[in-house]
Phi, psi and omega in degrees: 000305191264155162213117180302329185285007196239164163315136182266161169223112176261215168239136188304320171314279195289346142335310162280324205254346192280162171264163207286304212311298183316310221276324172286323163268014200235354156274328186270338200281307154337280162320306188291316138303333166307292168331312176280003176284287181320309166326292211298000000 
């Protein structure tokens, strides 16, 4: 679903209004699902 190598993209809206640390981690969460896709 997700491919981790390619570029991320947000919205100017969450950009502004999101904190970096959420935006990053709302991203490690992204990943970690992926991972767990892959696995199963």
């Amino acid at each position: 679903m997700f491919n981790t190598q390619e570029n991320r993209y947000i919205t100017r809206g969450v950009n502004e209004q999101v904190l970096k640390e959420m935006q990053q981690r709302c991203f490690q969460l992204i990943n970690e699902k992926v991972i767990q896709a892959n696995v199963q």
